[in-house]
Phi, psi and omega in degrees: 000150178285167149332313172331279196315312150310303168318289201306306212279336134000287216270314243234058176284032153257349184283128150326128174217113173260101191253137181279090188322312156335301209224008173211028177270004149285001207253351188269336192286292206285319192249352180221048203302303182312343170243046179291162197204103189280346182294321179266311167315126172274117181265356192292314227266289196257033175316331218245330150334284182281002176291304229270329211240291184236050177309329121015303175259009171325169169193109181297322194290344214222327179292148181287080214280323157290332176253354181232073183255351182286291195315285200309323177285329188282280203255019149196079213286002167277340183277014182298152207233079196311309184291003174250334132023083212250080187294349173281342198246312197234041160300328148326308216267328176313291190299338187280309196264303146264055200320322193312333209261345177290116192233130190332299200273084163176346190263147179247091169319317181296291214287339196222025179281020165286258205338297199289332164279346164271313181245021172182055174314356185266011177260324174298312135024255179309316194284326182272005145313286199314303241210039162305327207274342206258042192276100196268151164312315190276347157302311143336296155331294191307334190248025158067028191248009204224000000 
């Protein structure tokens, strides 16, 4: 479906619609959250939808956690879940959105130790406080302190 096309059925709820869950259930997250169907909802595809759009209908259970674990951190850190988490790939979006959330042995230094020197220095801090005897050379490296 177009933009339009959302907007129209949006204004017109009563008009008969058939939508194709498969290939438009982003458009049910962003313009039509009131007929969200969790049942129906591709979560494989568009999970990053409902964090961004409808968080109201999250589901951990259900959300795509490897590939849109970046949404949940940006637009809705209450539903943040550390052990579900795809710290390897979207570990950036914790230190960008939600420093709070960040933890030290699970966060990925080689690929995102920009992120944490830029929007949340206090985490290098906190980890060599916390964890000295556990200062590896290459953790150093990573956080530009060796």
């Amino acid at each position: 479906m177009q933009r339009q096309q959302w907007q129209s059925l949006k204004k017109h709820t009563r008009t008969r619609v058939s939508i194709d869950w498969e290939q438009d259930s982003w458009g049910i997250a962003i313009y039509c959250p009131e007929y969200f169907d969790p049942d129906k909802y591709n979560w494989d595809k568009y999970s990053w939808a409902v964090a961004q759009y409808c968080p109201q209908h999250f589901d951990p259970d259900r959300y795509n956690w490897e590939q849109d674990s970046w949404a949940v951190a940006q637009f809705c850190p209450q539903h943040f879940d550390p052990d579900r988490y795809n710290w390897e790939r979207h570990s950036w979006a914790v230190a960008q959105f939600c420093p709070e959330h960040l933890e030290p042995d699970k966060y990925n230094w080689k690929k995102h130790k920009h992120y944490v020197r830029q929007f949340c220095p206090q985490h290098i801090s906190s980890t060599i406080r916390k964890k000295p005897n556990n200062l590896t050379p290459t953790f150093l490296k990573y956080i530009n302190l060796n």
